[in-house]
N, C-alpha and C positions, 0 to 999 in steps of 0.2 A: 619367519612370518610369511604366509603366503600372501601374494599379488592377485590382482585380475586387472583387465584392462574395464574401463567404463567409457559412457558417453554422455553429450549433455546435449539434449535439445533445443541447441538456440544456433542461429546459422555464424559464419562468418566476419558478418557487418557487426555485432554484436562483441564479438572480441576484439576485432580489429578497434572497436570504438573507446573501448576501458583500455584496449594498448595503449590508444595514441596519445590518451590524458595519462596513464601514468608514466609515458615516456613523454609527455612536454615538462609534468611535474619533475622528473629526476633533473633533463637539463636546466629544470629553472633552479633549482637546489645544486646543480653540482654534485649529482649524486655519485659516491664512490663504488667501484666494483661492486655486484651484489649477485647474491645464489642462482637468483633467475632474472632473465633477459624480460624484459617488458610484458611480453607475449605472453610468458610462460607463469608472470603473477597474475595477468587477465586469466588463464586459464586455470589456473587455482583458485583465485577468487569467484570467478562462475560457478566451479564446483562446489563449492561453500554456499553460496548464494540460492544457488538455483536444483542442486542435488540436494543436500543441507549434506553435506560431507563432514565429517568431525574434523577438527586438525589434529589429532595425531593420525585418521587412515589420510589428510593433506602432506600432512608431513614425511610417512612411510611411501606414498606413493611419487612425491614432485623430492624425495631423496634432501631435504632440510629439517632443522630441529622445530619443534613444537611451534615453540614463541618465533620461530621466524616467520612457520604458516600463519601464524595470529597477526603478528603484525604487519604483514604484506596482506591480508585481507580487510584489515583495520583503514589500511590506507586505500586501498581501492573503495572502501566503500565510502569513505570520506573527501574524496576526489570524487564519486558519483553523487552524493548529495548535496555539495556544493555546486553542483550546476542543473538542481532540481529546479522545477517553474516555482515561486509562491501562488497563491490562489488569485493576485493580481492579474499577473501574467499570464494565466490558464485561462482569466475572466476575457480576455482579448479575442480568444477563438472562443469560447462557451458562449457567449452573449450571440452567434449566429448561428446558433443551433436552434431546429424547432422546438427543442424541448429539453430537458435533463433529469437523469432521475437519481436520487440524493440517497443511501441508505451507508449504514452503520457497519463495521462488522469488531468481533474480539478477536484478538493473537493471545492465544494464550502463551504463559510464560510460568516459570517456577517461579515458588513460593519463593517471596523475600520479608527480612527482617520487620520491615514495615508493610504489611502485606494486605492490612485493611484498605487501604484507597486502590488497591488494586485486584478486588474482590468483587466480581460482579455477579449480584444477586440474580441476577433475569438469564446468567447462562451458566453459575453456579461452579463456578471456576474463577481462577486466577487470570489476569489479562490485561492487555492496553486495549484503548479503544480508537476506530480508526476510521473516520469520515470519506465517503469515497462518490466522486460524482461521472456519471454514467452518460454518454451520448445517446439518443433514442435506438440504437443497433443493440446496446449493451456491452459496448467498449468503452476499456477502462480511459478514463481522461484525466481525473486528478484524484492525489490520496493524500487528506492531511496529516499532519503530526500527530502524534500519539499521544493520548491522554491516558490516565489510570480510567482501570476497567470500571470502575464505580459509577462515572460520568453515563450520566443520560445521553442518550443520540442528541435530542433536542438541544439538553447545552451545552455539548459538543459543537451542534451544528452554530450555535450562537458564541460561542467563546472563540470559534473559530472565522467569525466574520463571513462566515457561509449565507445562510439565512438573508444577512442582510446585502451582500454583492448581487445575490442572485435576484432580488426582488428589485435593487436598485440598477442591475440591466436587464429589466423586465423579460427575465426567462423562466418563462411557464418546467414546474420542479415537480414531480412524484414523488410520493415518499409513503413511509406507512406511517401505521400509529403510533409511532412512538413520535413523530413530527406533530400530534396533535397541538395547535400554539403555535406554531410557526409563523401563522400569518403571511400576506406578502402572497408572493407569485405561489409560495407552495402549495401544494393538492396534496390533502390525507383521504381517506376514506370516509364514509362516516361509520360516528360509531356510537354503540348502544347507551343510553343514558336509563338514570332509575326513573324517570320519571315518563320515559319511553322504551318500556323494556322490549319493545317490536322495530324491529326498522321496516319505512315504507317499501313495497316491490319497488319503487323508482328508485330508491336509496338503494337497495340491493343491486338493482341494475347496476348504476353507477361505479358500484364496490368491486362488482366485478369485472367490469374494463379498467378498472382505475389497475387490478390485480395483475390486469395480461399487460398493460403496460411494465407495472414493475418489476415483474419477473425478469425485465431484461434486464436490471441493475444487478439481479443475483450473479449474472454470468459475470459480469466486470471484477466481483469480489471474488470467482471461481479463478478468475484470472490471473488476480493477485494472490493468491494464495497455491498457485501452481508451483510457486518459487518455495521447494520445501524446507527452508530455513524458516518461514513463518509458519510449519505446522505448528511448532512452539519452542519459541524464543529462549533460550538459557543460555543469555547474557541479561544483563542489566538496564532493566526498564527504560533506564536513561538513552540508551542508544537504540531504541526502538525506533527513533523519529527518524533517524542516519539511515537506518537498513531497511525502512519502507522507502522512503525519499531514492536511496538509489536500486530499488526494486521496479520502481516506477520510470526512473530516467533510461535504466536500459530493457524495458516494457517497451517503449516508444522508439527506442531506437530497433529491436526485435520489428514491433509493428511499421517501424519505415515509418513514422508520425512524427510530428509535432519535432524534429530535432534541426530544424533547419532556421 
């Protein structure tokens, strides 16, 4: 089998940071001898993560069996989403921002057995669906749990207790159309009705600063989706929430944010 040597675009602080939890995790366990020393599962795990690296070329290149790459990436990424913010948490710094912008995105993922609630008509593929709220920069801040792709953004954004935090710490929220209903602090666009098949030039106006505003939100979804393990998911739906959750805690520790 041939080798090559690879790299991963994330500095230092980053690994050092998935070392140190799953060397405090092994001493709180008592963990016994294992294939790789702390360092060397954060760096396998990253390459999984953040290359989307298969486990067997984990396994052929960090010199361990399959299911060991599996399960030492299992566990980092379950030690990174157990120290993810909830949207509680997140609302703490959010509420002093001049503003936020709210938009949706899909992970797609392989077809599963039960594949209808995770079939989304509007992007015509299979997927979770993933709430994700934006600073006015267009930096990522928070990215909810995963629902099947079937879900609306909107009751997403309301199943998620989104909708209603943001409005009850009166922060002014962008969004598009699919937030029409929202209500509260959120801002949609306007949009064309039958019974006003013109929108006014001041509505247009509107429509299109309300646009350059949100376009910053796209970048934060560009962001998260840098990590090529979510071009598309082939593991089980169910752990979609686990591997955004810690795609996002070591986001912020990369960006030197929010981990203090």
């Amino acid at each position: 089998m041939l080798s090559y040597p690879s790299t991963i675009p994330l500095s230092s602080r980053t690994l050092n940071h998935l070392t140190d939890l799953i060397r405090a995790h092994r001493n709180q366990h008592r963990s016994r001898w294992r294939r790789l020393d702390p360092g060397r599962q954060a760096l396998l795990a990253l390459a999984h993560l953040h290359n989307g690296d298969t486990y067997t070329r984990l396994a052929a290149g960090f010199a361990v069996g399959v299911a060991t790459a599996w399960r030492y990436v299992q566990e980092a990424i379950a030690l990174l989403a157990a120290v993810a913010e909830d949207l509680a948490t997140a609302m703490r710094r959010i509420r002093h921002l001049a503003y936020t912008i709210l938009d949706g995105t899909l992970i797609p993922i392989d077809r599963v057995a039960d594949q209808k609630p995770y079939y989304s008509g509007k992007h015509r593929r299979h997927g979770v669906n993933v709430q994700v709220i934006a600073d006015p920069a267009g930096r990522l801040v928070w990215a909810s749990r995963t629902l099947p792709g079937s879900a609306h953004d909107l009751t997403a954004a309301r199943v998620h207790g989104i909708t209603h935090a943001l409005t009850s710490a009166q922060v002014m929220t962008f969004a598009d159309k699919g937030y029409q209903g929202a209500r509260g602090t959120v801002r949609t666009p306007f949009k064309r009705h039958r019974s006003r098949p013109k929108l006014s030039r001041r509505q247009k106006t509107i429509n299109r600063a309300h646009a350059k505003i949100r376009a910053h939100g796209e970048r934060a979804i560009a962001t998260l989706k840098t990590w090529k393990i979510l071009t598309k998911l082939r593991c089980s739906p169910h752990r979609a929430t686990a591997i955004v959750q810690a795609i996002l805690v070591l986001h912020h520790v990369e960006a030197n944010r929010y981990t203090g």
